[in-house]
N, C-alpha and C positions, 0 to 999 in steps of 0.2 A: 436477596435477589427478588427481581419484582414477577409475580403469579397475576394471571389473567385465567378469571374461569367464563367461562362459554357456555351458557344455559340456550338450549332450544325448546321452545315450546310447542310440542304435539299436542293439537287440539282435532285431529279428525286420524281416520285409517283409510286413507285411501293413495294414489298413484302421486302427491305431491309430495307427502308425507311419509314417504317409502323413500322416494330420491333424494328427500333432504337429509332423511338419517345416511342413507346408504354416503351420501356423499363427507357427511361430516367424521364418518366410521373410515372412509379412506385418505381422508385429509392428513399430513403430516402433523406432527405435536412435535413437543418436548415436555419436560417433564415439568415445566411451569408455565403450562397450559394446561386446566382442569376443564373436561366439558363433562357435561351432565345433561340429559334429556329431561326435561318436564312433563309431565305426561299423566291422562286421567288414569284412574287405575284399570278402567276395564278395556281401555283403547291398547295399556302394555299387555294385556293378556291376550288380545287378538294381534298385535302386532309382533309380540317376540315369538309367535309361529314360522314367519316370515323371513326375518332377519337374525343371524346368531349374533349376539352382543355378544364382547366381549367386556367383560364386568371390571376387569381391573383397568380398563382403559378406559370406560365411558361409565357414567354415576349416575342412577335410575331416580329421579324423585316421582315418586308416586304421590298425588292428590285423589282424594273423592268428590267432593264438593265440586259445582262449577261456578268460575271466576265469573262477575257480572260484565263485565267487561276487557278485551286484553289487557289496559293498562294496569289492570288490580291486579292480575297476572306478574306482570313485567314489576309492578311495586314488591310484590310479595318475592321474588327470587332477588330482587335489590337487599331487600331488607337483611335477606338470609346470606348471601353473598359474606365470606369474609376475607376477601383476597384482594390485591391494589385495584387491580382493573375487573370490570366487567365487560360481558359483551351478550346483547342477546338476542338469538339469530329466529327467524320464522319459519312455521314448516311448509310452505310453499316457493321458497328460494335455496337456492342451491351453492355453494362455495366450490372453488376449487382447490386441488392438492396443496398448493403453497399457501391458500387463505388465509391460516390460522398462525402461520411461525412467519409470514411476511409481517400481518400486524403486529405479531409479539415483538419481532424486532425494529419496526419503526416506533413501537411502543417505549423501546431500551436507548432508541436514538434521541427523540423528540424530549421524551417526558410530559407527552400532552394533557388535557384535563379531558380532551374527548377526542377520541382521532375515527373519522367518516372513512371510509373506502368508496370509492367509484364501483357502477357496476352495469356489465352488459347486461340487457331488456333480452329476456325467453318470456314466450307467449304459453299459452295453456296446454300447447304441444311440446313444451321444452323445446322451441327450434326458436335460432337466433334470430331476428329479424330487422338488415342493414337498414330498413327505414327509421327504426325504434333506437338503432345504434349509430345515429349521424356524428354524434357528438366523437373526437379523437379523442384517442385516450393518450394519458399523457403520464412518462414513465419518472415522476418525481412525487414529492410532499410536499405540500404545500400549507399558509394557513387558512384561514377561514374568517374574515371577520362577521359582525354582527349584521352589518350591512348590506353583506352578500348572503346571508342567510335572507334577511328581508326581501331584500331583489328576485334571489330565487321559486319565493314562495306566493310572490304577489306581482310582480312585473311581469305583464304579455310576454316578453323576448327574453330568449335562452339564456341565462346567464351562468352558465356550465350545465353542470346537472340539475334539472328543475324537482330533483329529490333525494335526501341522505338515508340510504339504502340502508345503513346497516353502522354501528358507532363500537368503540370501543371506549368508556368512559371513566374516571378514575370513580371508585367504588362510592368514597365517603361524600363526595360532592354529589353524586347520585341519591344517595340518602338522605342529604342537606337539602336536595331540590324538594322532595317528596317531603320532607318537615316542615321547608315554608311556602310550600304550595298545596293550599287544600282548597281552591278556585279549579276545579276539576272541567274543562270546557271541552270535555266528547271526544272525537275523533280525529281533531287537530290538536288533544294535547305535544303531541309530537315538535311542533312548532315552537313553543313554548319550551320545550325540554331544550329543543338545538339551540332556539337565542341565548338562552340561561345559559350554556354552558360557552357560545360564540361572545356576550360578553364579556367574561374575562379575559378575552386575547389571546386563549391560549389555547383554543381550536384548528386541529391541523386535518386536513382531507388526503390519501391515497388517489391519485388520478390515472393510478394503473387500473383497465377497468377488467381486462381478463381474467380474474382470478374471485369475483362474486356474480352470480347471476339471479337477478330480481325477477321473480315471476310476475307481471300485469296479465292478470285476469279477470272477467267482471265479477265473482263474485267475493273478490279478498276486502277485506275490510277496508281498506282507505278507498276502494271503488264506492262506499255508500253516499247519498247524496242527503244529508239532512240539512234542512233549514235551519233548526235551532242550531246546533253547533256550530254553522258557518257565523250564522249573529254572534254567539256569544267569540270565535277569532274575531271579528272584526271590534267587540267591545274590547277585549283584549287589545286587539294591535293601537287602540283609540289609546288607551291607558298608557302606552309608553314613553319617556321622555325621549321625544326625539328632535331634530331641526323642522319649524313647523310647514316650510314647502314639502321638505322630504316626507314629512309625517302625511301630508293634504294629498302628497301625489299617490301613495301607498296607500291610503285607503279611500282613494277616487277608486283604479285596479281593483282592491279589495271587493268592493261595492260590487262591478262591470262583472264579474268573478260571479259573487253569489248571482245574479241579476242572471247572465246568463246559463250557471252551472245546479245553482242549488233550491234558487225558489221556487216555490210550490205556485204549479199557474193550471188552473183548470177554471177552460172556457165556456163549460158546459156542451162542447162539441168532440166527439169522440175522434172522430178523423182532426179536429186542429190540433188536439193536445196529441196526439199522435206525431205528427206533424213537426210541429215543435218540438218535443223533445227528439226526434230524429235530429233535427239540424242542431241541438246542444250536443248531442254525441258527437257529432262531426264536427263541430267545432273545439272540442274538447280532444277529439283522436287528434284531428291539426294541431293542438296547443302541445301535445305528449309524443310527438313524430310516432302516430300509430296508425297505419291501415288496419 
């Protein structure tokens, strides 16, 4: 029978990281679904004040050291990982009741190499917000190709969800990516993980979207805005074989992208650079349906 373990990674003690355990502790299982919290050693010792674990139901890994990065993170519980599927959730999003045995069982149906879930937008107050959630949700599985991965991550216009929230991935291809990818490019490796797994064809997404909820906050990681990283996606997205309009039109976008999102622009004028980065944020909440 196919085992899907569920690693959450707690990196702070505070009001997001309380509601993602709590919600993961109430979520339905079976008994091939393994979750396990990740967690520093001294954040479990402020946190298990708080909340009663139940220890035969949820598996505590305690680290000391800190990760330089989340991806060293997310590598390091891959590696450890020995069960078919993985999946691994953040502590600022929240799941709902059926989260965890809906994916096990489109898991048992598909047989995918990576299966995305849809997810309704909660703001930094956990409140739902119908501007942020325009997109219908849509109660089938579907697949995913490579192309629409592309579309989604660099084309102006909606092409479903302009983000893969959250994956269930087969384990040992997960490990295979991280053997032949040691081209580590920041904060968008993420991009790179979902093509790699969209082109083999075998990428299926959840469009039910009720049942995950992504918190957008400004201070969660993918809100960083680095220069370097966005160069080194775009040297990336340069590198891949693709049709050469389609490739020219994707990284025109690409470009317009960093230009107005990510490069470093000071005018020597304190009120411009003000200024300007005001209307990048507004341009940016426009791009992500967020007041």
């Amino acid at each position: 029978m196919i085992v899907l373990s569920v690693y959450c990674m707690i990196s702070r003690n505070d009001r997001y990281s309380i509601e993602a355990i709590k919600s993961i502790i109430a979520s339905k299982k079976n008994n091939n679904i393994k979750v396990s919290l990740s967690i520093k050693k001294n954040i479990y010792n402020e946190i298990k004040e708080k909340i009663n674990f139940n220890l035969n139901a949820i598996n505590i890994i305690q680290y000391e050291h800190k990760f330089s990065n989340v991806f060293e993170h997310i590598k390091h519980l891959v590696m450890l990982c020995k069960t078919d599927y993985i999946m691994i959730l953040h502590d600022d999003d929240n799941i709902g009741l059926n989260f965890l045995t809906s994916t096990y069982n489109n898991i048992l149906k598909y047989k995918p190499d990576a299966l995305s879930s849809s997810a309704s937008f909660i703001d930094q107050d956990s409140e739902t917000n119908s501007y942020m959630n325009s997109i219908k949700t849509k109660d089938k599985v579907y697949k995913i190709s490579k192309q629409k991965v592309l579309n989604r991550y660099f084309f102006p216009y909606r092409d479903g969800e302009n983000v893969f929230p959250t994956f269930a991935f087969k384990t040992n291809l997960y490990k295979k990516y991280w053997e032949d990818n040691k081209n580590y490019i920041g904060i968008h490796e993420d991009v790179k993980i979902v093509y790699y797994f969209a082109a083999r064809n075998n990428l299926y997404e959840n469009g039910l979207r009720s049942n995950f909820f992504y918190r957008y906050h400004p201070k969660q990681e993918s809100s960083k805005k680095s220069s370097s990283d966005r160069k080194k996606l775009i040297n990336w997205l340069e590198s891949l074989n693709l049709n050469f309009l389609y490739k020219l039109t994707l990284l025109f976008f690409a470009t317009l992208q960093y230009l107005f999102y990510f490069k470093k622009y000071n005018l020597g004028n304190n009120k411009i650079n003000y200024i300007i980065e005001n209307i990048r944020l507004n341009i940016q909440n426009f791009r992500n349906k967020i007041k």
